[in-house]
FILOTOR-470093 format. One record per residue: residue in one letter; x, y, z of N, C-alpha, C in turn. Coordinates in steps of 0.001 Angstrom, whole numbers, padded with zeros to 6 digits, always signed. Atoms other than C-alpha are relative to their C-alpha. Example, Ala and Ser with C-alpha at 12.3 -4.5 7.8 and 13.67 -1.06 7.14 Angstrom:
% residues 2
A+000890-001190+000000+012300-004500+007800+000900+001200+000000;S-000820-001190-000060+013670-001060+007140-000770+001090+000730;
//
This chain:
% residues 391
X+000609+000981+000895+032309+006419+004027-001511+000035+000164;X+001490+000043+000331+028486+006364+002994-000169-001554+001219;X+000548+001402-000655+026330+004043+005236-000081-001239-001293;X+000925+000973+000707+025165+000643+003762-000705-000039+000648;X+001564+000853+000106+021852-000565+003692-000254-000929-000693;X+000478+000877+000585+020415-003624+003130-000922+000100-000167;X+001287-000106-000190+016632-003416+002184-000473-001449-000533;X+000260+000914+000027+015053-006613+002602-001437-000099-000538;X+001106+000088+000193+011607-007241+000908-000747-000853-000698;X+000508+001391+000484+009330-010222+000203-000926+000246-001012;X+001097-000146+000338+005929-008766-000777-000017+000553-001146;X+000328-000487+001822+006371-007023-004362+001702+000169-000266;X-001223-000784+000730+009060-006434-006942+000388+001209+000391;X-000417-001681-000097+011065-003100-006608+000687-000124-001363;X+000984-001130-000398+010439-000742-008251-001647+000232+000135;X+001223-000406+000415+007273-001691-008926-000556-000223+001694;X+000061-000682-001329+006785-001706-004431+000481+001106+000019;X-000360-001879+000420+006615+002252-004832+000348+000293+001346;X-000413-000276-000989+007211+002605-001079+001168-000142+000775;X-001735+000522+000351+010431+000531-001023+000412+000791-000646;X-001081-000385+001094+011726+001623-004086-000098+002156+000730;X+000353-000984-000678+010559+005214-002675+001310+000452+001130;X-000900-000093-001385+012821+004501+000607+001638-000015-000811;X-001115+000282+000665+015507+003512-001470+000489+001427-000631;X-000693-000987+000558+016037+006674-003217-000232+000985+000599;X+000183-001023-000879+015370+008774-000074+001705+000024+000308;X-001389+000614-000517+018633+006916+001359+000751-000115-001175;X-000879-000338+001046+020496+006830-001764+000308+001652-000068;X-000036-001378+000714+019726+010682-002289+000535+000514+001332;X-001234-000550-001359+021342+011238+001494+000947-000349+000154;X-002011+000794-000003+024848+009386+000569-000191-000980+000279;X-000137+001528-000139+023676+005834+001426+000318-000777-000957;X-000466+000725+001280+024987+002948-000366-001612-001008+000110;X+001613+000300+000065+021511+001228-001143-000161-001751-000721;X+000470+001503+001150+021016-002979-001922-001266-000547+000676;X+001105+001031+000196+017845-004257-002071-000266-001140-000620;X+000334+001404+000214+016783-008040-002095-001452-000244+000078;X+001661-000584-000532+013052-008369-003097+000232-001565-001409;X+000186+000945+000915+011698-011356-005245-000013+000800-001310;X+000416-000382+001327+011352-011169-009053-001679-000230-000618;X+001421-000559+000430+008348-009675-010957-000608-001270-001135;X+000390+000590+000895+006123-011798-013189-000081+000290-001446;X+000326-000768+001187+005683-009178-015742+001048+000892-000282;X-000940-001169+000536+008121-006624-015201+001129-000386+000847;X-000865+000019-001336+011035-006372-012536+000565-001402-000125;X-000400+001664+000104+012615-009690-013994+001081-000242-000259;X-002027+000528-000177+016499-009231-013857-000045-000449+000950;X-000572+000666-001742+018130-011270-011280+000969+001264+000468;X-000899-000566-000829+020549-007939-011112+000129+000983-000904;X+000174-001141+000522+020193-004482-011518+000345+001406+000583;X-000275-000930-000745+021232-001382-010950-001018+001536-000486;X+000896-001231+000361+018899+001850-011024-000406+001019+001047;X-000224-001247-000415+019116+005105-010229+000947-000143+001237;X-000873-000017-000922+022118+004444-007897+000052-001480+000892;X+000045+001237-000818+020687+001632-006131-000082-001513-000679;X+000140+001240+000379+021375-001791-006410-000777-001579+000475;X+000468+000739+000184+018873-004591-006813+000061-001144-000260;X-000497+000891+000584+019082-007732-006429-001136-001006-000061;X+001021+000318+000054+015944-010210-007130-000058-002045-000149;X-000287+001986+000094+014960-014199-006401-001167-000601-000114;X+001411+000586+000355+012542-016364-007811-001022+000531+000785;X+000801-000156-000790+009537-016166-006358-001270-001632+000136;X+000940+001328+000327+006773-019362-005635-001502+000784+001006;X+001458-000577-000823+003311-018023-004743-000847-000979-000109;X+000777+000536-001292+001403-019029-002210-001315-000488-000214;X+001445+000351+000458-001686-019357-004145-000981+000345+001335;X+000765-000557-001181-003300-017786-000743-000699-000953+001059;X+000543+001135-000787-003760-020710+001161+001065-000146+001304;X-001340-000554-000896-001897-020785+004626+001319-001030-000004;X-001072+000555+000075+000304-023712+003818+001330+000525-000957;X-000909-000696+001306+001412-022019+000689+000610+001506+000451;X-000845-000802-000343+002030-019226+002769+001486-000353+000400;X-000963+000603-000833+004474-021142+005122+001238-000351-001568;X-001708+000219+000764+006703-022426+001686+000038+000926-000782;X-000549-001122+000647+006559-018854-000027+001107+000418+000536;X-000634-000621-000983+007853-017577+003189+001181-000538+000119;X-000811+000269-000260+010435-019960+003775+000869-000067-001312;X-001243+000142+000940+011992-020623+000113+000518+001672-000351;X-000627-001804+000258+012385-015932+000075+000722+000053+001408;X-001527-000583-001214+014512-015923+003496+000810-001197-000450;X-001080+001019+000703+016592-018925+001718+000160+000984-000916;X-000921-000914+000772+017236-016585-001093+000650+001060+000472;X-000428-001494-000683+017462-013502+001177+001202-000210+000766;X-001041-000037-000772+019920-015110+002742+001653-000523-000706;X-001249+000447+001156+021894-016874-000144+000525+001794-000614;X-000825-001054+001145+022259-013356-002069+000393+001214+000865;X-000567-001383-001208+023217-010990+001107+000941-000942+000803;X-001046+000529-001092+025388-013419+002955+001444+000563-000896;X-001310-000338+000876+028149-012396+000072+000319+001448-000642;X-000604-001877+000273+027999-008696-000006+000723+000681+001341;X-000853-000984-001038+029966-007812+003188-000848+000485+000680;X+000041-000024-001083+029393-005898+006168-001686+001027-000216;X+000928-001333-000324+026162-003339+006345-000227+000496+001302;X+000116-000864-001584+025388-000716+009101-001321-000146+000498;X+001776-000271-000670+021351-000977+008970-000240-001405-001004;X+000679+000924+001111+019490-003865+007336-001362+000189+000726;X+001007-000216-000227+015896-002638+006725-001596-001048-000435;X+001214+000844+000606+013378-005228+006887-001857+000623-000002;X+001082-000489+000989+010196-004264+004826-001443-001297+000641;X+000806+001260-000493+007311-006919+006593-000986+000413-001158;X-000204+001661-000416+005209-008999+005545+000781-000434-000727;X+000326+000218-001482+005957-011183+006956+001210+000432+000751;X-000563-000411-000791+007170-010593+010133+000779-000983+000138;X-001173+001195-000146+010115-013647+009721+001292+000776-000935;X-001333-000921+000602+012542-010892+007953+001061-000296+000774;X-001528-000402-000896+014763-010934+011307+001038-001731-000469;X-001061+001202+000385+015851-014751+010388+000971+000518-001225;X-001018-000257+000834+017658-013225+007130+000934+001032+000636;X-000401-001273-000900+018241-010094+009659+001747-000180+000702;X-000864+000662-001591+020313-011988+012534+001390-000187-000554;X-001493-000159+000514+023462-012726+010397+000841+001084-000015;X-000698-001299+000537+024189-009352+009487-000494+000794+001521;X-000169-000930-001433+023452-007894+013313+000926-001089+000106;X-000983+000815-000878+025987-010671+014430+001274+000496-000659;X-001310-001247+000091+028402-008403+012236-000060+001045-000093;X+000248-001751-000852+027248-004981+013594-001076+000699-000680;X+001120-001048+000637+024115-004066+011334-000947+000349+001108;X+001000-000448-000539+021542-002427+013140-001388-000562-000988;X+001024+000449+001003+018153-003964+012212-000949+001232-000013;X+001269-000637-000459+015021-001949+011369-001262-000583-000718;X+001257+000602+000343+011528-003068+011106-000551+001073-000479;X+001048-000675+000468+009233-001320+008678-001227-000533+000270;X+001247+000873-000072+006035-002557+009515-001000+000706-000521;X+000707-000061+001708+003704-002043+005957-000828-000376+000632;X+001109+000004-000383+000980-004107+007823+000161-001377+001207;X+000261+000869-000817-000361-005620+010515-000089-001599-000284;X+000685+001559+000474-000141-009191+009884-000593-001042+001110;X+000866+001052-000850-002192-010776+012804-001283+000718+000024;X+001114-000851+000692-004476-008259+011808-000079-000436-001394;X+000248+000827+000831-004597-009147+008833-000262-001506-000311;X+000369+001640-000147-004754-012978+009020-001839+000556+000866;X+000986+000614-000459-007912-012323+011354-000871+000940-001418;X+001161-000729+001400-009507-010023+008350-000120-000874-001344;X+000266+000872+001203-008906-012596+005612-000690-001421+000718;X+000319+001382-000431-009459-015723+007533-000940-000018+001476;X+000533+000286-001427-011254-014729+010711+000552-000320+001614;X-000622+000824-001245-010820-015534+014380+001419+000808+000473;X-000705-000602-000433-008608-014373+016671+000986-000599+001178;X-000437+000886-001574-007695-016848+019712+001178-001462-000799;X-000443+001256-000191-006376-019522+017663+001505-000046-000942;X-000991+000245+000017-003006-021270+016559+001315+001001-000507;X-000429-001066+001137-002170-019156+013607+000573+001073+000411;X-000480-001268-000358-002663-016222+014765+000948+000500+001164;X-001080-000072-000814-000347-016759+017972+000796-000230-000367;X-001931+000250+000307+002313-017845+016088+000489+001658-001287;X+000274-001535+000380+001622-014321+013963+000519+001000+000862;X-000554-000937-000996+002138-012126+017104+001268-000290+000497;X-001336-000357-000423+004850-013791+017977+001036-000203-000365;X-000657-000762+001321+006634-013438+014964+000398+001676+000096;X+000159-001313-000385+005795-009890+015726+000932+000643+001290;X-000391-000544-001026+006673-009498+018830+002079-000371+000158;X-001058+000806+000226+010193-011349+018018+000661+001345-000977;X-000837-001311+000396+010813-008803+015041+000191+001280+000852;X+000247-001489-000364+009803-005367+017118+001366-000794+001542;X-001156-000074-000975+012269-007023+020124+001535+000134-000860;X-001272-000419+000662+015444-007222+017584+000248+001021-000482;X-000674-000942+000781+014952-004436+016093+000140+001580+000417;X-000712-001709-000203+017076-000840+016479-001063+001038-000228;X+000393-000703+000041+014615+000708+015157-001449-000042-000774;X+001896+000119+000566+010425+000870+014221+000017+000937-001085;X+000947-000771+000800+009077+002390+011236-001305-000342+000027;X+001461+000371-000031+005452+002907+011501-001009+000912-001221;X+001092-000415+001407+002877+003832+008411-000318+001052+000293;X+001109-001154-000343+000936+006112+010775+000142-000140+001488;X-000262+000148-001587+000079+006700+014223-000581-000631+000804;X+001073+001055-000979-002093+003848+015034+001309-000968-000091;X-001404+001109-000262+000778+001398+013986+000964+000665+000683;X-001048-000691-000866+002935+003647+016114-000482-001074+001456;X+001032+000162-001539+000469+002920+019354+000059-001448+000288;X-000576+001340+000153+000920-000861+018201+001260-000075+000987;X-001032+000219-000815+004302-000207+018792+000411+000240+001215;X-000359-000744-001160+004456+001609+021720-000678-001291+001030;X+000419+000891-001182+001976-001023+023426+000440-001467-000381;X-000331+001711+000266+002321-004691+022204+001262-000011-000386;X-001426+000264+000438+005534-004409+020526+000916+000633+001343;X-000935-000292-001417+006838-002811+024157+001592+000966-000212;X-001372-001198+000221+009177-000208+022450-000312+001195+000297;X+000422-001178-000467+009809+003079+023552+000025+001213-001048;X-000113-001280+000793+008924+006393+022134+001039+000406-000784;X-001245-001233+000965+012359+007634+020888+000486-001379-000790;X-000551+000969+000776+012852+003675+019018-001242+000353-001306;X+001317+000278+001089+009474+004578+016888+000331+000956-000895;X+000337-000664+001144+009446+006610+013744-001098-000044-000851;X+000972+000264+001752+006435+007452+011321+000577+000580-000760;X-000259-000535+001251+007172+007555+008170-001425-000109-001066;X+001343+000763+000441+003997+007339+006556+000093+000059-001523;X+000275-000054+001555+003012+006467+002570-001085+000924-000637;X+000618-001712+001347+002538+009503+000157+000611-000341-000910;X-000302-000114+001523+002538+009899-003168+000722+001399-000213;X-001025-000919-000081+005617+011761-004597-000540+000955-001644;X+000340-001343+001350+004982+014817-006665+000444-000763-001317;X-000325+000523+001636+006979+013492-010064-000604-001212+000186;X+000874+001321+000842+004448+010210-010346-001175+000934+000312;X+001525-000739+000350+001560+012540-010318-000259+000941-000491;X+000189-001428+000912+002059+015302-012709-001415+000594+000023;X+001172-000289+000627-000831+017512-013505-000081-000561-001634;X+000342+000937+000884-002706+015750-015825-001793+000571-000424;X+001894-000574+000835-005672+016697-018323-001184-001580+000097;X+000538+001134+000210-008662+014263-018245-000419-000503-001431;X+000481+001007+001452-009329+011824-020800-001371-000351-000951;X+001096+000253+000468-012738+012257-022380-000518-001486-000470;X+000467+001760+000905-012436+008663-024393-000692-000825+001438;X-000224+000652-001025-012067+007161-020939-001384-000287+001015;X+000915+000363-000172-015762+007571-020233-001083-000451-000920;X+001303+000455+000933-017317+006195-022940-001101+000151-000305;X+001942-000424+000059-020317+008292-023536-000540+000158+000967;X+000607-000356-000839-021059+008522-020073-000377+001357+000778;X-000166-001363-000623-021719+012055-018392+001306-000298+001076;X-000797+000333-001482-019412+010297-015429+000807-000737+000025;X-000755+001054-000461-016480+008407-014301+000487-000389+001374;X-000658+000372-001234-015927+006607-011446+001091-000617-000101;X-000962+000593-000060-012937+005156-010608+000834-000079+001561;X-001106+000606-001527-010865+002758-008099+001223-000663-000552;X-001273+000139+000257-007145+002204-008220+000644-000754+000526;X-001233+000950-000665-004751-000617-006666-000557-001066+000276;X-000010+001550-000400-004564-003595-004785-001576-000903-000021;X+001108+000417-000462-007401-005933-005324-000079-001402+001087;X-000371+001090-001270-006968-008342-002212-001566+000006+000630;X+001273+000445-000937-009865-010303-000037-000502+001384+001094;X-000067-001004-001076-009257-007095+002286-000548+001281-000438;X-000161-001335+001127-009726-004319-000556-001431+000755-000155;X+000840-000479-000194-013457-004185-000727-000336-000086-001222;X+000339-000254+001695-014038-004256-005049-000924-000866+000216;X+001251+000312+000055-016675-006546-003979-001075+000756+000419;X+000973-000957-000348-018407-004342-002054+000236+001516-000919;X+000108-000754+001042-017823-001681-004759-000693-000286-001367;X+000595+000849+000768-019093-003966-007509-001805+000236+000478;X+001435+000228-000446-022470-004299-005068-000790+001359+000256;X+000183-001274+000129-022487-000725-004537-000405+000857-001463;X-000009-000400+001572-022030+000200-008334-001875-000760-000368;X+001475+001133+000606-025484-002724-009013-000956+001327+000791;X+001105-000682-000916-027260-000587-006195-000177+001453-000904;X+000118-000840+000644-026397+002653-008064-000704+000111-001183;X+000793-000377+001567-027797+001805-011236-001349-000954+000446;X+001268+000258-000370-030873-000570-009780-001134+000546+000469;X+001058-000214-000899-032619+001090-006909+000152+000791-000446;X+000243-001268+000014-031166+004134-007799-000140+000816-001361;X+000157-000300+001113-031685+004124-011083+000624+000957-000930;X-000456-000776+000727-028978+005635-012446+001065-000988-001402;X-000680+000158+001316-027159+005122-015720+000679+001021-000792;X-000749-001517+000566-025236+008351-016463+001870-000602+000197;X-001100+000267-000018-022025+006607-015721+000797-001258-000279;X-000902+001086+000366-018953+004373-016276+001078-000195+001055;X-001583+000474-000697-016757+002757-013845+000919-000488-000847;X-000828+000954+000299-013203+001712-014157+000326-000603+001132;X-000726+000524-001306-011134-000525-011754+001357-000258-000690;X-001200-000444-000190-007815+000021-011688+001314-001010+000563;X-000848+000983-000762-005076-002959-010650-000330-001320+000052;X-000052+001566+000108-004824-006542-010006+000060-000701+001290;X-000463+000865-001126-004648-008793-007162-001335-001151-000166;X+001363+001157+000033-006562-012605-006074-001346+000659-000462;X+001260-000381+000098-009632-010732-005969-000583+000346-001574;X+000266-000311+001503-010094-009370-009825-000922-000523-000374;X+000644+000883+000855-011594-012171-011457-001402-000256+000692;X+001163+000160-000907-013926-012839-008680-000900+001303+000056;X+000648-001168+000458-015128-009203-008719-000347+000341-001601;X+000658-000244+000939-015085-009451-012525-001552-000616+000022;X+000780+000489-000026-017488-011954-012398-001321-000018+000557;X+001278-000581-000507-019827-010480-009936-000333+000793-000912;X+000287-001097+000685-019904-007723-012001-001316-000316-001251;X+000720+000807+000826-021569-009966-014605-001075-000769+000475;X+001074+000586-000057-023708-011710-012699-000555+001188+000724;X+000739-000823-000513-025088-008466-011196-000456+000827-001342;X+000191-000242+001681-025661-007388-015322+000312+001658+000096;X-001007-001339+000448-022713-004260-015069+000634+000094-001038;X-000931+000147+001256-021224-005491-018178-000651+001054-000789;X-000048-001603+000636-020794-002159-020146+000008+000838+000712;X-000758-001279-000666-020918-000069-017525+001259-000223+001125;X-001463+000030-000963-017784-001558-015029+000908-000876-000948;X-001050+000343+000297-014500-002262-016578+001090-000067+000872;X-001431+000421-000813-010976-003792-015167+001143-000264-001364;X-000885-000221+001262-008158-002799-016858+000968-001049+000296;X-001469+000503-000494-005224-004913-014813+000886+000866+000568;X-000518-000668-000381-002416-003633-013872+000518+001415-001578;X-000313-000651+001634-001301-000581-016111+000961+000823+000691;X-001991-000714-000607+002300+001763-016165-000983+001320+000958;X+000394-001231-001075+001844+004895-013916-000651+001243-000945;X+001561-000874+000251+000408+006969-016512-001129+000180-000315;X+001158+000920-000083-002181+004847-017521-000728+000853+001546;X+000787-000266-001371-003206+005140-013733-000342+001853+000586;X+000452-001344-000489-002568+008728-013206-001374+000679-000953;X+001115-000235+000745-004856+009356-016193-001367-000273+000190;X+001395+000491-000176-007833+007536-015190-000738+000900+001591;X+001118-000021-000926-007968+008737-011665+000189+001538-000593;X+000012-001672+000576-007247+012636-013535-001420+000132-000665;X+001296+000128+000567-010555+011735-015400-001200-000100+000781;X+000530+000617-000765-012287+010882-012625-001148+000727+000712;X+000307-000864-001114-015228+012604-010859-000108-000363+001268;X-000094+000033-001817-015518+010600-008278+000563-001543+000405;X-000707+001586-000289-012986+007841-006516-000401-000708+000714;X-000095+000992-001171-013514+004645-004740+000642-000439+000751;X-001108+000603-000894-012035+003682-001686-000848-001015+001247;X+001231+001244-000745-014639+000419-000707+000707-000689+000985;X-000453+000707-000853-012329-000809+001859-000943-000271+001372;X+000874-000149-001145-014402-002060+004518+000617-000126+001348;X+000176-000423-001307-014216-001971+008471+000535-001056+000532;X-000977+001220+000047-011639-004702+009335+000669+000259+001027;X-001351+000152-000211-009192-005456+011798+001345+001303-000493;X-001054-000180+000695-006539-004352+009528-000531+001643-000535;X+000591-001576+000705-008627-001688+007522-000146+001542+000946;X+000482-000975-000856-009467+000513+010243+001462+000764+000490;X-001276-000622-000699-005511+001525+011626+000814+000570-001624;X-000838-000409+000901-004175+001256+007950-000629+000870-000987;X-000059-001521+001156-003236+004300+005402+000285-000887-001314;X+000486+001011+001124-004849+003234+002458+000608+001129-001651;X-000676-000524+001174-002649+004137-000817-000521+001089-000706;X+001204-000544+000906-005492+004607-003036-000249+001631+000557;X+000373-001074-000725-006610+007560-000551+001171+001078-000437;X-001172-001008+000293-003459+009451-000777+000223+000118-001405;X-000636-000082+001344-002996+009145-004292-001837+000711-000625;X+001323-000826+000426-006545+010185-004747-000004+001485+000216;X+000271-000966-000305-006217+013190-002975+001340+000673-000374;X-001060-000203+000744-002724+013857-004693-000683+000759-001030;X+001151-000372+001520-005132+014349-008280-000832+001116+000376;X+001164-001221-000155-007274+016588-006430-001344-000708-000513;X+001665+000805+000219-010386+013797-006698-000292-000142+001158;X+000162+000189-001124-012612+013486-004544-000662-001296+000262;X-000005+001145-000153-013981+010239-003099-000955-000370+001196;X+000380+000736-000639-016375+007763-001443+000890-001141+000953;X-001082+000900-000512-014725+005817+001365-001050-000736+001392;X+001088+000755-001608-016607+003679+004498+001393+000970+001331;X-000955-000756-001303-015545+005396+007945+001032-000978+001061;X-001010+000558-000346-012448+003953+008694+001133+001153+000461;X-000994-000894-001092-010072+005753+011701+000815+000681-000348;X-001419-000630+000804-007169+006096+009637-000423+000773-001559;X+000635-000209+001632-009254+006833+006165+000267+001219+000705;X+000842-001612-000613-010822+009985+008287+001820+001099+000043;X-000908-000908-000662-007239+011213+009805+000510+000307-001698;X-000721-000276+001598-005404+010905+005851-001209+001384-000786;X+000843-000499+000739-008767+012373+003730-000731+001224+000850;X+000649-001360-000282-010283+014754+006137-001456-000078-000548;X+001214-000716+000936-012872+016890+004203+000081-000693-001670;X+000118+000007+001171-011243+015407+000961-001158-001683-000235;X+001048+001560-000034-013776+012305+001555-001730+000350+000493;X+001445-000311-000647-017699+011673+002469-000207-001356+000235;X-000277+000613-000805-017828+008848+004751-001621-001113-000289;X+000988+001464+000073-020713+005467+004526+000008-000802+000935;X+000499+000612-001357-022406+003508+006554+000235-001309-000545;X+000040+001035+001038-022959+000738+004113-000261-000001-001414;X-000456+000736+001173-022934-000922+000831-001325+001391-001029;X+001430-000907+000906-026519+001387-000363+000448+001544+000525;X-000536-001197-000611-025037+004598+001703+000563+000488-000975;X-001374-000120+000753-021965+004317-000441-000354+000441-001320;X+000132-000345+001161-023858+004083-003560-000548+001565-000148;X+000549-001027-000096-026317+007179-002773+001010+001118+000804;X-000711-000639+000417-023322+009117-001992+000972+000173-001128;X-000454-000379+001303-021562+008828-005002-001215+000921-001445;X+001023-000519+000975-024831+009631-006643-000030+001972+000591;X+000230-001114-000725-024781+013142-004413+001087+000303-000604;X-001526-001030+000516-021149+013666-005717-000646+000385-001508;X-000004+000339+001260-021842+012596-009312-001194+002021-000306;X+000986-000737+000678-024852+015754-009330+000823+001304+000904;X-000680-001305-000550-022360+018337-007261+000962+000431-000583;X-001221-000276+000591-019874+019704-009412+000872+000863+001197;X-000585-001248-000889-019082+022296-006772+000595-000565+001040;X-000351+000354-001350-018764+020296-003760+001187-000912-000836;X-001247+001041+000368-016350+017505-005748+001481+001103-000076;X-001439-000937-000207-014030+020888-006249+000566+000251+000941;X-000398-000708-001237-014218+022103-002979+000950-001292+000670;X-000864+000867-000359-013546+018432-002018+001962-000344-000510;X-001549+000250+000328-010219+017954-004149+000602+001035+000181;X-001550-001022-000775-008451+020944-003276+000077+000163+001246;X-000431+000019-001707-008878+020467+000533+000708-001402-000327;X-001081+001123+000296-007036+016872-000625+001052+000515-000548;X-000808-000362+001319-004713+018403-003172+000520+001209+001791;X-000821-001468-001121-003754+021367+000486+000588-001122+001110;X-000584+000634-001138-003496+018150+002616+001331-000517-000183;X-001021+000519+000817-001267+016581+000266+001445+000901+000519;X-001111-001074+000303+000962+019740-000098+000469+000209+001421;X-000502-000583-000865+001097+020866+003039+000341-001461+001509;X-000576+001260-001020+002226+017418+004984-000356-001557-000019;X+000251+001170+000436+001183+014332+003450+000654-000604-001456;X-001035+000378+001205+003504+013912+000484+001055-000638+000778;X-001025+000887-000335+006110+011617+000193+001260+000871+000277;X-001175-000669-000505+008688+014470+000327-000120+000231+001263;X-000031+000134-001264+007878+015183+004180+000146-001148+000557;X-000926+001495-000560+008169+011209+004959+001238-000413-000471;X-001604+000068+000195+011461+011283+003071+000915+000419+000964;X-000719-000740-000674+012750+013814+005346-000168-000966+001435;X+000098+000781-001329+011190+011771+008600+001109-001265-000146;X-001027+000943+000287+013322+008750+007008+001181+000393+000200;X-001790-000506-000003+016668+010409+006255+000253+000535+001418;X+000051-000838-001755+016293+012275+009952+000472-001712+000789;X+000350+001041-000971+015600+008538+011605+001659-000735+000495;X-001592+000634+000250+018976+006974+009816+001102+000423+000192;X-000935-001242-000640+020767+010199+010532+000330-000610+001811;X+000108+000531-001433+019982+009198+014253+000851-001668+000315;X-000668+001086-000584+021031+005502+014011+001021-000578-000421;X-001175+000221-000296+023772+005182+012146+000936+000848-001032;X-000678-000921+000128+024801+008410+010996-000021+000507-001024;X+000159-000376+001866+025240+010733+007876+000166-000732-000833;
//
């Protein structure tokens, strides 16, 4: 009989969480039986019950948090009340894979190990790292009840997934697990969502240039300091040969639109929202040169930043601040900043190198291929589950 799996996940719809839905049809495509429990989408992802491409989906309100930490506390608690209403009535599973944040998955967890699942923790991101990068501080209430959340999931669970190999080192030291419980699986972009793709002339509007940044816009993300970067580019440095886009949605948007305007970018930076996948592959295919403004954080510095990989997927090349994990993912396919005026006067160095932006995207486009695609972390996955609870 095929394993079950439960995949547990708070933080986005599936499919539209490409790393979930991703896992899901790694383990489906090795004989697993595959149910995922993930809230419902605002826009898209809005059956309560679905089945696609093999796997079955099952989805529960959602009440957001409006980003405030109380509103965290009753997001959190009314999604392990559903997670636990719509999995207590599917029977037995062998693995139930909780997907953090947050790290309070094992409360929906604990039922289903008390009838023989094996748990496993994915851990997507640091969240006491994170809390001190949005909110600061490090000593106080919050954030101890954060770690030991943390330290609570990584003791229940059978088995670690880690992004990369700094959240490995996490695990190995604070989380107190041993080497052969850890797995990386890290996040790549899978060949069929990134076709080769022609660029879009319309898409720069008369400009000789397009820049462009892609995904999450969160307090953590940096589109402000891309925004201030972009003002610097066309002020001090007096350029005007180009057109940003921005690419995605999150809190941050509106607030970065609005800088944008009061720094007087209106006409040259646009925000599209969120848009389908070829929308996105198109823009960054157009692209000469990508943003990846994440700044120097806590959180930023260990984590493998999407954008990056999916940049260097396209074969673009890209401005990024020197961040630990940026460097190990991008390599050569990046050119590294000090700060906010650095950042701009290297994009201006790309924008006048045609040669070097080539050389740059096909050392991204060889890293990709040769061990940073999502097909090599598929295989680390299916290998892991192989190990714990069998073909």
């Amino acid at each position: 009989m095929p394993g079950r799996v439960l995949i547990l996940s708070e933080n986005l719809s599936v499919p539209f969480d490409r790393r979930v839905w991703q896992e899901a049809l790694a383990l489906t495509g090795a004989g697993h039986e595959v149910t995922v429990i993930c809230p419902r989408g605002t826009r898209r992802d809005r059956e309560p019950e679905v089945v696609l491409q093999g796997v079955r989906i099952r989805r529960f309100p959602i009440r957001e948090s409006g980003g405030g930490k109380l509103g965290f506390v009753g997001e959190y608690g009314l999604a392990l009340f559903h997670m636990l209403r719509l999995s207590l009535g599917l029977g037995r599973f062998d693995a139930v894979h909780m997907t953090n944040p947050p790290d309070l998955l094992f409360v929906a967890g604990i039922p289903h190990r008390l009838r023989g699942a094996r748990l496993v923790f994915d851990h997507h991101d640091l969240a006491p790292e994170l809390y001190r990068s949005r909110f600061g501080g490090g000593d106080g209430a919050m954030y101890r009840v954060l770690l030991l959340a943390e330290r609570i999931t990584y003791a229940l669970a059978d088995m670690v997934i880690a992004t990369n190999e700094s959240y490995r080192a996490v695990a190995l030291g604070r989380g107190r697990r041993r080497p052969e419980q850890v797995v990386v699986v890290r996040t790549g972009p899978a060949a069929d969502r990134f076709p080769p793709t022609d660029p879009d002339p319309a898409l720069r509007a008369g400009a000789p240039h397009l820049l462009v940044y892609v995904g999450v816009m969160g307090p953590q993300d940096g589109v402000d300091v891309a925004v201030r970067a972009l003002a610097i580019l066309g002020d001090e440095l007096g350029r005007d040969d180009w057109r940003a886009v921005f690419v995605g949605d999150g809190e941050s948007r509106e607030d970065a639109m609005r800088l944008a305007s009061r720094l007087g970018l209106d006409g040259m930076v646009s925000f599209t929202g969120r848009v389908p996948d070829a929308d996105l592959v198109r823009h960054i295919a157009s692209a000469d040169v990508c943003l990846a403004p994440d700044p120097p954080s806590p959180l930023n510095d260990v984590s493998t930043m999407t954008k990056v990989m999916e940049y260097m997927m396209m074969g673009r090349p890209m401005v990024s601040f020197d961040l630990p994990e940026t460097r190990v993912s991008a390599g050569d396919a990046a050119v590294y900043a000090r700060d906010e005026a650095d950042f701009a006067r290297l994009v201006a160095a790309l924008m006048d190198d045609p040669a070097e932006r080539d050389r740059m995207g096909a050392a991204g486009r060889e890293r990709i291929r040769t061990g940073l695609s999502w097909e090599h972390s598929a295989e680390a996955l299916v290998s892991a589950y192989r190990g714990l609870i069998g073909p």
